[in-house]
N, C-alpha and C positions, 0 to 999 in steps of 0.2 A: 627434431628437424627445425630449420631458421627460415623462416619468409618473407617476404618483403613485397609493397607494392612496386616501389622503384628500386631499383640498385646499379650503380655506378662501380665499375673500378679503374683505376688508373697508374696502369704497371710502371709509367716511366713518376711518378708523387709517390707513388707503394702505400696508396691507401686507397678504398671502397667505404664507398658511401650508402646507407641504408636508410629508406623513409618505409614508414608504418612497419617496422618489422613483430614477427612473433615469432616467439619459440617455441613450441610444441613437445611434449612428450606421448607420441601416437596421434593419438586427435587432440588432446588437452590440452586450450594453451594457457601457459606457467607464467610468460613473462612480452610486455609488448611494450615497444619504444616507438614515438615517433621518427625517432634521429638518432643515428648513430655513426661512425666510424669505426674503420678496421682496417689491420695492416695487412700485407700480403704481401710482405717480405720482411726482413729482420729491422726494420726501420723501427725506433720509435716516436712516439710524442706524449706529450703532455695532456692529461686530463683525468676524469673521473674510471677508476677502477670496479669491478664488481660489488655493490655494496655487500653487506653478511648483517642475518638479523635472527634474533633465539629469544629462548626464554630460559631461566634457572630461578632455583628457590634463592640464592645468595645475589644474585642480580638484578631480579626482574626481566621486564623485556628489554633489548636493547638491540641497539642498530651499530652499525661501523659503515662509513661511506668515505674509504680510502678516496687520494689526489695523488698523484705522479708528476712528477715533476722532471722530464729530461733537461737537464739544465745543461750537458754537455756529453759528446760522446763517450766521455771515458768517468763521468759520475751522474748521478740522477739521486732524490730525495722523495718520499712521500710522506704526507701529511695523514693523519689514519683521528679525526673526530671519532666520539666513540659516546653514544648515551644510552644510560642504563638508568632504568625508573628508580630504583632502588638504592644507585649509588652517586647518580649526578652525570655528569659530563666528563672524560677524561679524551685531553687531546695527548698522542704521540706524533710521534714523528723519526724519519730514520733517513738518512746521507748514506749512499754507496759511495766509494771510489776505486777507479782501478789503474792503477800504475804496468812501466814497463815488468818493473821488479816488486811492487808491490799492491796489493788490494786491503781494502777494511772497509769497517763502516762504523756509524756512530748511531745510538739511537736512545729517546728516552719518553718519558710517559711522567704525566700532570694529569691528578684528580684531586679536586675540591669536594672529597664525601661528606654525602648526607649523613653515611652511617656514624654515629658518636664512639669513641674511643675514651677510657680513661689513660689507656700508655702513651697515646700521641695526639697533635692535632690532626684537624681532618686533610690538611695538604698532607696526599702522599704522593709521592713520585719513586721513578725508575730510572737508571741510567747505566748504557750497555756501552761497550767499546770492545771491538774487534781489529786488529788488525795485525799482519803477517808480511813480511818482506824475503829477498835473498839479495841482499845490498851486493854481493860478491860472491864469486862461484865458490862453494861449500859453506859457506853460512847464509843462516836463518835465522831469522827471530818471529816470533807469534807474542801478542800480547791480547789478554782477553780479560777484563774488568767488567763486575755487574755489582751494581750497588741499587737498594732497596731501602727503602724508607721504613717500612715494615711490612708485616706478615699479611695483612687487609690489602695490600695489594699483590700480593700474591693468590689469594683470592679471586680480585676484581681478574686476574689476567690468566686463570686457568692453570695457576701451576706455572709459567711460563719461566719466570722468573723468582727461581726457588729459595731464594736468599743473596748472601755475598759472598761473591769469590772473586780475587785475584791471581792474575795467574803472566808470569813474565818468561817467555821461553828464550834461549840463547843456542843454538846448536851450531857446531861445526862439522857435523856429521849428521848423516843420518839416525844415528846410534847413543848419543851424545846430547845431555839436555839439561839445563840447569831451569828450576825454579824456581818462583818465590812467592810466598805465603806472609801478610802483614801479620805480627802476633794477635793473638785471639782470634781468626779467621779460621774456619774448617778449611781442610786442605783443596782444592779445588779438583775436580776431575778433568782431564785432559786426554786429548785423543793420541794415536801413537801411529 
């Protein structure tokens, strides 16, 4: 359950306001803010998200304290700091957009490891591209790119980002799809 000594809402702003709140699991309580906001309706804004924080043998401890960013109705970006004892500091960051006829997003990840490589330097990075359109009734295109620096960040990221794939879709049909694969590249899995 959530408490609060004060709480405000304000139907016609679509936000409620929260001084000394706690959260509780029964009687326990887990987590306590002096100040908060909250929506209460599809409205968004800008600001700090849930932080996340763990422990692993290949990590250490580490913390994530996402930022949002509504920068307009129809796109938004978050900024995701990320520190792990063990490996340094990696900031991401990710752009949504959404169009009449099309949506994607872009998104990519920087760390300066502490941990030593002799295959590469310690800068590794990530860099993802999504996006899908129907510029015109029966065709569609999907394009979806992920490129890794190496295998150490796929590590720091859980598997997330399994390697490189490229992947360029063309359809005029539902049924209907061409590909494409840059030589040397595994083939990329794709949805159907």
């Amino acid at each position: 359950s959530l408490s609060a000594s004060e709480m405000e809402i304000d139907q016609k702003a679509g936000w409620g306001d929260a001084r000394h709140a706690v959260l509780r699991l029964g009687r326990l309580p887990i987590f306590y803010t002096p100040y908060f906001t909250f929506p209460v309706d599809d409205r968004r804004k800008s600001g700090f998200l849930m932080p996340s924080w763990g422990t692993s043998l290949d990590l250490g401890s580490e913390i994530t304290i996402p930022y949002y960013l509504n920068l307009a109705p129809n796109y938004d970006a978050t900024i995701t700091p990320r520190w792990m004892s063990r490996r340094g500091v990696m900031l991401g960051g990710e752009m949504r957009f959404l169009g009449e006829r099309q949506n994607g997003s872009l998104s990519g990840e920087i760390l300066d490891d502490k941990v030593d490589s002799d295959l590469h330097d310690n800068r590794r990075s990530a860099f993802k591209i999504t996006h899908k359109s129907n510029p015109i009734s029966g065709l569609h295109t999907r394009i979806h790119a992920i490129e890794v620096s190496d295998m150490e960040l796929v590590v720091a990221n859980r598997g997330e980002h399994a390697g490189v794939s490229y992947e360029v879709r063309l359809g005029f049909s539902p049924d209907w799809t061409t590909r494409h694969d840059p030589p040397g590249s595994a083939p990329a899995q794709h949805e159907r």
